[in-house]
C-alpha positions as CSV (number, residue, x, y, z in Angstrom):
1,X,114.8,109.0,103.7
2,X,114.4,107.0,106.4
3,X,116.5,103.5,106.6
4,X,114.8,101.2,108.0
5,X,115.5,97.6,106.1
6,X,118.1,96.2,103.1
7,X,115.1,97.6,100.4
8,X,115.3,101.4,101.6
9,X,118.8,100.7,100.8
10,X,118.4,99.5,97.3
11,X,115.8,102.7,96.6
12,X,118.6,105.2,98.2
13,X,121.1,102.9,95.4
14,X,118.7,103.1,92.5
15,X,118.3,107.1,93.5
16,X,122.4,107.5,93.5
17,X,123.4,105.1,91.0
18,X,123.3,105.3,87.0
19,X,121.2,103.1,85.8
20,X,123.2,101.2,83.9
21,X,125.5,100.2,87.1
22,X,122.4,100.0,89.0
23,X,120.4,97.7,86.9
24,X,124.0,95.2,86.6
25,X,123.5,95.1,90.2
26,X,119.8,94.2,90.5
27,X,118.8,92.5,87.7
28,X,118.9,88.8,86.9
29,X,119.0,86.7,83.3
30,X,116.2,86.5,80.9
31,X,112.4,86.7,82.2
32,X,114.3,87.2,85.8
33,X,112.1,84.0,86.7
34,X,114.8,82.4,88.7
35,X,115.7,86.2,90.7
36,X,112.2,86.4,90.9
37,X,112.3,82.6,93.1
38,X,115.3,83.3,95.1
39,X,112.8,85.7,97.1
40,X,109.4,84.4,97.0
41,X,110.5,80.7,97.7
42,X,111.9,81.8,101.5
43,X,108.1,82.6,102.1
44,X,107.1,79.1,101.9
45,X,108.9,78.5,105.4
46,X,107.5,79.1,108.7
47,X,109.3,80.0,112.1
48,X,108.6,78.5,115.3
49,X,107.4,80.8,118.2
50,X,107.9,80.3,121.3
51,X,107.7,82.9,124.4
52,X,108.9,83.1,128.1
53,X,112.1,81.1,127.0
54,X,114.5,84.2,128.8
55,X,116.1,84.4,125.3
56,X,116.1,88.2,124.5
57,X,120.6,88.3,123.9
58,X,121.1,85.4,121.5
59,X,124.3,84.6,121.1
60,X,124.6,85.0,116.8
61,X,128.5,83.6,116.7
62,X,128.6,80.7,114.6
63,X,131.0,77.9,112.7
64,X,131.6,78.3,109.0
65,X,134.0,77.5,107.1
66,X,136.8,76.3,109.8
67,X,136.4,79.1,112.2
68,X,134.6,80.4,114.5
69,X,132.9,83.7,113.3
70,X,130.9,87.0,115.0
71,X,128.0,86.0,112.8
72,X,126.1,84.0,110.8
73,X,126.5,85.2,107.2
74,X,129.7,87.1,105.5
75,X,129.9,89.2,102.5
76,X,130.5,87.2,99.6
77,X,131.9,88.0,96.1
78,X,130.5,90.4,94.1
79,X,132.1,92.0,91.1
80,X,132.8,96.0,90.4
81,X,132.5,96.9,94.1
82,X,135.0,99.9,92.9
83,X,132.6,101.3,90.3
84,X,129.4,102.0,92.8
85,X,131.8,103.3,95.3
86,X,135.4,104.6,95.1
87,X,137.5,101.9,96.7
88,X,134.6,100.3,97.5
89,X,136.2,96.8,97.9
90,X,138.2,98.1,100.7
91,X,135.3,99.9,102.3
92,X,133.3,96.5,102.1
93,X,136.1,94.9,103.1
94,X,136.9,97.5,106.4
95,X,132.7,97.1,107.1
96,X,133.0,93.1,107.1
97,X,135.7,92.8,109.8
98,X,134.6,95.4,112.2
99,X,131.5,92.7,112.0
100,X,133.9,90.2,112.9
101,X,133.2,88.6,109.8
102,X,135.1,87.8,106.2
103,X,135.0,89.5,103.1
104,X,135.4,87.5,99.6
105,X,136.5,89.4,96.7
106,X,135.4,88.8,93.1
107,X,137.6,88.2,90.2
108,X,136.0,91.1,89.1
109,X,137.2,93.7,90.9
110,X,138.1,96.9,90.5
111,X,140.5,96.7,94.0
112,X,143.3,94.0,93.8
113,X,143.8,91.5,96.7
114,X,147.2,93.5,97.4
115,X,144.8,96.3,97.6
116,X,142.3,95.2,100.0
117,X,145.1,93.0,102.0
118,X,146.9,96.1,102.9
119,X,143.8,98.1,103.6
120,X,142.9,95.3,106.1
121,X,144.2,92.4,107.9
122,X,141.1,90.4,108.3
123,X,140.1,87.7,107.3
124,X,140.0,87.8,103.1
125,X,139.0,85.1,101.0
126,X,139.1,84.7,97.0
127,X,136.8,83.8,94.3
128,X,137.8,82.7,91.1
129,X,136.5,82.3,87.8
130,X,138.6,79.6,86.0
131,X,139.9,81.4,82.9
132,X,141.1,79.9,79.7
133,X,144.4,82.3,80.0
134,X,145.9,79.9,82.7
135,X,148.9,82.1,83.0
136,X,146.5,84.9,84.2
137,X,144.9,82.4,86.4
138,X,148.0,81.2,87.9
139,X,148.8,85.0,88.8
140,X,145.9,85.4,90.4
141,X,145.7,82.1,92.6
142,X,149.3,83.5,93.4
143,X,148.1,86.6,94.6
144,X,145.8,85.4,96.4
145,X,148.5,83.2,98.1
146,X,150.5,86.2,98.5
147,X,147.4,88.2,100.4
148,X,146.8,85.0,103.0
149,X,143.5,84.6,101.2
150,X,141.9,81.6,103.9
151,X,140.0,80.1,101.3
152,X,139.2,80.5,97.6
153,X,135.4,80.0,96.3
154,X,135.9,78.7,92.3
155,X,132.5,79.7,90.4
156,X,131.3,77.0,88.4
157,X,128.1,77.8,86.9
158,X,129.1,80.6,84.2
159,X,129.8,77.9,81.1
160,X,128.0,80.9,79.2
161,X,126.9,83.9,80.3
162,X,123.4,84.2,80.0
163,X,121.4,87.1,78.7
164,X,120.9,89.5,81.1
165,X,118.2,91.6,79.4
166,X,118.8,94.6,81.5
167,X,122.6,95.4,80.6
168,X,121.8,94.1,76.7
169,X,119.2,97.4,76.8
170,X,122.3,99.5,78.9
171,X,125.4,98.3,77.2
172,X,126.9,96.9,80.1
173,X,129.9,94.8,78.6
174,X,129.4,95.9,75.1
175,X,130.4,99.6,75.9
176,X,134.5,99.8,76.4
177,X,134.4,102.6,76.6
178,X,132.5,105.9,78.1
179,X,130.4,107.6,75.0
180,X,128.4,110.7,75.1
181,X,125.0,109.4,76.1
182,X,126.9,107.6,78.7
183,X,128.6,110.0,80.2
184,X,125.2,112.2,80.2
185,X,123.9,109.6,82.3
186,X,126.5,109.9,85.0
187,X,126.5,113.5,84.7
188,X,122.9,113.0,86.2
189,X,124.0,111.2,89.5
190,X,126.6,113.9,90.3
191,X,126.9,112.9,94.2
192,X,128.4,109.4,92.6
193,X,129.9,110.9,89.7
194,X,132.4,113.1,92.0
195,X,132.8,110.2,94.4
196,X,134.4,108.0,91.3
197,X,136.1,111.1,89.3
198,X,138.1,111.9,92.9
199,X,140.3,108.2,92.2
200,X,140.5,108.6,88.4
201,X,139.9,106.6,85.9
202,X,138.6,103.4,86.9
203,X,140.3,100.2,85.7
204,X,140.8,96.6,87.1
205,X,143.9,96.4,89.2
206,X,144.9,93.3,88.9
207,X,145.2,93.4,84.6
208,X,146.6,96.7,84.6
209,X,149.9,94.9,83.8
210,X,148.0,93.5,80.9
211,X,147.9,95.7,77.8
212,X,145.8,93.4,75.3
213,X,142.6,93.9,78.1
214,X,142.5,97.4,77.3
215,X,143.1,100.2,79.9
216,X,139.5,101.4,81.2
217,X,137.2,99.3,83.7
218,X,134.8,99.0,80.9
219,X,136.7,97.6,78.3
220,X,138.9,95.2,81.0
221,X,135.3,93.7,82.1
222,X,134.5,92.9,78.5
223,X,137.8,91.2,77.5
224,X,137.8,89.3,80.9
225,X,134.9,87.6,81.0
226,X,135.6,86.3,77.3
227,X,138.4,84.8,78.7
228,X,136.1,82.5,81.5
229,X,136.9,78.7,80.3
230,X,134.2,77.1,78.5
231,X,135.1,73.7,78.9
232,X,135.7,73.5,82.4
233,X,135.0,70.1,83.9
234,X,134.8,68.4,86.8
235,X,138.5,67.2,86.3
236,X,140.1,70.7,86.0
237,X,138.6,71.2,89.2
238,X,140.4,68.7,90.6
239,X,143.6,70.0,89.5
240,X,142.7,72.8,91.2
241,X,142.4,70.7,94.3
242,X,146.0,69.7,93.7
243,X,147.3,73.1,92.9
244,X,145.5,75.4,96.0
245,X,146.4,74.3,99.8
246,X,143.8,76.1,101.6
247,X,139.9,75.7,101.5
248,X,138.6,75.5,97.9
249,X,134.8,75.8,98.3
250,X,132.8,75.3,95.1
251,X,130.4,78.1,94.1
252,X,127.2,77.2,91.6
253,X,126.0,74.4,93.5
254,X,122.1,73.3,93.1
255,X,121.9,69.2,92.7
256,X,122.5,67.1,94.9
257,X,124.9,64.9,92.5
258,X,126.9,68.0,92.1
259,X,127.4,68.3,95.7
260,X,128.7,64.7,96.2
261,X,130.9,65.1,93.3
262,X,132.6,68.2,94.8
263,X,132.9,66.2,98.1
264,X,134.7,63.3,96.8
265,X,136.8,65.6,94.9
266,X,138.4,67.2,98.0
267,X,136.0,70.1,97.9
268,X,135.9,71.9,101.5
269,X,132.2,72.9,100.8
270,X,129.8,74.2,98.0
271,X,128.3,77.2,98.0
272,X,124.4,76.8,96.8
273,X,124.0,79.2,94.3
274,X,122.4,80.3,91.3
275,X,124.3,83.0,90.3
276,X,121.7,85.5,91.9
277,X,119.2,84.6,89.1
278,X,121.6,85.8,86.8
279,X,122.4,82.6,84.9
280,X,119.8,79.5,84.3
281,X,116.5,81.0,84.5
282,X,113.9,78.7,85.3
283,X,116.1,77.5,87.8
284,X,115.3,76.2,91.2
285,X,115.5,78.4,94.3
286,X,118.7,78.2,96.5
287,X,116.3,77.5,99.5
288,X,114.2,75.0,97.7
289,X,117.1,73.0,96.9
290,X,119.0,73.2,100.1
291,X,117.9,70.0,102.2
292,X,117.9,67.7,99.3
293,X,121.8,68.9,98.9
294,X,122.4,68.9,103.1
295,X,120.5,65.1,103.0
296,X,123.0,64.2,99.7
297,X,126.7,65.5,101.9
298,X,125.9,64.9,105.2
299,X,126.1,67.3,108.2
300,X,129.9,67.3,108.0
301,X,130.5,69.2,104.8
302,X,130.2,72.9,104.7
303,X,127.3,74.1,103.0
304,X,127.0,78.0,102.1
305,X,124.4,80.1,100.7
306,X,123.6,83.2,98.4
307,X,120.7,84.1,96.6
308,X,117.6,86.3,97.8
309,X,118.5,87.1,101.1
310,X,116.9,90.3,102.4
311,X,115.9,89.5,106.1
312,X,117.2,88.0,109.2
313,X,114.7,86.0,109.2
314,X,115.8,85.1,105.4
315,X,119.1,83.9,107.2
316,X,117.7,81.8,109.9
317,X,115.3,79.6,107.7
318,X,118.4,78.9,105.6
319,X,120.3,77.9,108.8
320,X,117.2,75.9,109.8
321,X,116.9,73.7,106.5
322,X,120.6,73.2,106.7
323,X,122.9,75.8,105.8
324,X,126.2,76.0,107.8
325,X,126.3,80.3,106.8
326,X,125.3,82.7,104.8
327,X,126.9,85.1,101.8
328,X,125.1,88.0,101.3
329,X,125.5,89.7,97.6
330,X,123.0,92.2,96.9
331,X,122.3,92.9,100.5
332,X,125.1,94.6,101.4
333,X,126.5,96.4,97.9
334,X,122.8,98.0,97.9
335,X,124.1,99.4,101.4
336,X,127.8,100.1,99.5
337,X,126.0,101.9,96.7
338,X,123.8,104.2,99.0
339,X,126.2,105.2,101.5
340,X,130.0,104.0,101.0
341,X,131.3,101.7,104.3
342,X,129.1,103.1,106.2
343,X,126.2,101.6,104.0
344,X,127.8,98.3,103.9
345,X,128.2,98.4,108.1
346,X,124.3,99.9,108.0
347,X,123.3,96.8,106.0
348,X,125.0,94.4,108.3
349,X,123.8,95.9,111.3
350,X,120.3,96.0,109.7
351,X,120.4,92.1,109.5
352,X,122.3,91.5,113.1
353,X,119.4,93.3,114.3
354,X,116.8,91.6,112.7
355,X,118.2,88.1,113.2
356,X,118.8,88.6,116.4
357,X,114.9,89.9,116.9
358,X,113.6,86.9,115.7
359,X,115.8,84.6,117.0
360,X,114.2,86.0,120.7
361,X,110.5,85.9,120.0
362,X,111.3,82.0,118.7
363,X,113.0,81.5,122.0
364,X,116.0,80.1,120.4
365,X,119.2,81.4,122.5
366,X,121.7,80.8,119.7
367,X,122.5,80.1,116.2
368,X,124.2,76.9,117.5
369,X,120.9,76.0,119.4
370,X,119.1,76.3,115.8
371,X,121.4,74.6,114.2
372,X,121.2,71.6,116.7
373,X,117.5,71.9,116.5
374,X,116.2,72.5,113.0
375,X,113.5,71.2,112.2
376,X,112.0,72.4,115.7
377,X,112.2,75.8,114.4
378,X,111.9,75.7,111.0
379,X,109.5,73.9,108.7
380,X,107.6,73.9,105.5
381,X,105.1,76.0,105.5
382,X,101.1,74.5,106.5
383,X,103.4,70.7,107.1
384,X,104.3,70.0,110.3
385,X,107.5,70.2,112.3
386,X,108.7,66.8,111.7
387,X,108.1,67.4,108.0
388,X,111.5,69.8,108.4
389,X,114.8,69.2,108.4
390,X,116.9,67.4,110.9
């Protein structure tokens, strides 16, 4: 097969995955109404052409969070990297800084942040999930300390998990452990099943220490996301502030009010998110709620984005209505899936490519040039150009 774009790379996943890793991956919560938005609400948005601007080598380096980066998105936390591809948090990881751009690990992990740290010395960030265990919690903020994490992303929007209707059919979190139907289900994607048997038994690194989690991935998943706090509040965030020295960005982000409130908090930045689709169905798109969040903060505060990114042009109408970078999710561990590193360099390659395609035919010589000039290259679709966002 022939890959051409980031979906030939989630069909060459689907093809080498089990379903029941693939479908974790890909699927959102409920009637997947909110996935479903993530996607369909970029189309709304127009680009600008213009020709015979002598634009054809955009420059795509950009400023996001504090520094200076290769390009205009970065791969952002996703959880279980290890499970699609062995060691695939350091291969994701090794892919992102050749690109000249970070890589964020989930607290879900199979990889530890001593793990990826010493597989690389680029630039690593952290996101946490606030956990009732604060002991735990505490050991991991230290690790992340420890790995010269530049900046930790705290995930806000999981007071419950919702039902992700997909897994509930697979088992994913209620199996601990692998049972005979399971295991006849890897035993049909051989090409992956050798890749993970060749490292052993997978199991989270950094609870391995941790006897009453369990010892297999499986059953360490399941007993750590019981432990996610379900009464955090705005104020143990701020203790958080207190506690971590480096950029703290706030990831779960769609109101506006939320956004202030993790600004006058001492917030670096928020990440707009909706969890994928994976959490509030019914939910507004990232997209659709960007410029009412960029118009709440101000054009000083970092805003990120996740959530239905597929395109380069996905990436530049994001920029355009405000967003300071992008995290890809899916994007990229469809790429990890398929093809190990070299599917997560193929991915980011794919959208280089593409963003720097369209930025030429709109004439626009750089990401800084759109960013300066929104709303002259990006607008609401069949409204006009001042209808956009400055």
């Amino acid at each position: 097969m022939t890959i051409v774009n980031i979906d030939d790379l989630r069909l060459a996943a689907e093809r080498r995955l089990p379903k029941l890793f693939f479908d974790y991956i890909d699927g959102g919560s409920f009637s997947e109404e909110t996935y479903r938005r993530n996607r369909e609400d970029f189309s709304r948005l127009a680009l600008r052409q213009n020709v015979l601007a002598d634009s054809a080598e955009p420059d795509l380096s950009t400023d996001y969070l504090g520094q200076r980066r290769a390009l205009p998105f970065m791969l952002g936390p996703v959880g279980f990297l290890g499970l699609y591809s062995r060691q695939g948090e350091q291969k994701s990881a090794l892919a992102a800084h050749a690109a000249g751009i970070p890589f964020c690990l989930s607290t879900f992990s199979i990889a530890s942040l001593a793990d990826v740290r010493k597989a690389t010395n680029g630039p690593l960030h952290f996101q946490l999930y606030v956990l009732d265990d604060r002991s735990l919690m505490n050991e991991l903020l230290a690790a992340a300390e420890d790995a010269a994490a530049e900046a930790l992303f705290v995930t806000v929007d999981t007071a419950v998990t919702a039902v992700r209707e997909r897994d509930v059919r697979n088992g994913f979190r209620s199996i601990t452990r692998v049972t005979p139907g399971l295991l006849a289900s890897f035993c049909r994607k051989p090409g992956w099943l050798l890749d993970i048997a060749a490292g052993g038994q997978p199991s989270v690194r950094a609870l391995e220490h941790r006897a009453d989690f369990g010892k297999g991935a499986l059953e360490q998943a399941a007993n750590l996301s019981r432990r996610i706090d379900k009464k955090l509040s705005w104020n143990d965030i701020a203790r958080l502030r207190d506690r971590w020295k480096r950029q703290l960005i706030i990831k779960g982000v769609l109101s506006p009010e939320d956004a202030e409130k993790a600004k006058s908090i001492g917030a670096d930045g928020v990440v707009i998110s909706n969890h994928g689709g994976r959490q509030l169905d019914g939910a507004m798109s990232t997209i659709a709620a960007l410029p009412a969040v960029r118009a709440a903060v101000g054009h000083d505060f970092t805003l990120m984005l996740d959530g239905g990114i597929r395109r380069g042009s996905d990436i530049i109408k994001a920029i355009g209505m405000g967003a300071d970078g992008i995290m890809l999710g899916r994007a990229y561990t469809f790429g990890l899936a398929a093809k190990g590193q070299a599917g997560v360099a193929e991915a980011i390659q794919i959208l280089e490519r593409e963003v720097s395609i369209t930025l030429t035919l709109m004439g626009c010589g750089s990401i800084d040039e759109l960013k300066k000039r929104r709303s002259h290259f990006v607008f609401r679709q069949h409204a006009t150009a001042q209808e956009g966002i400055v």
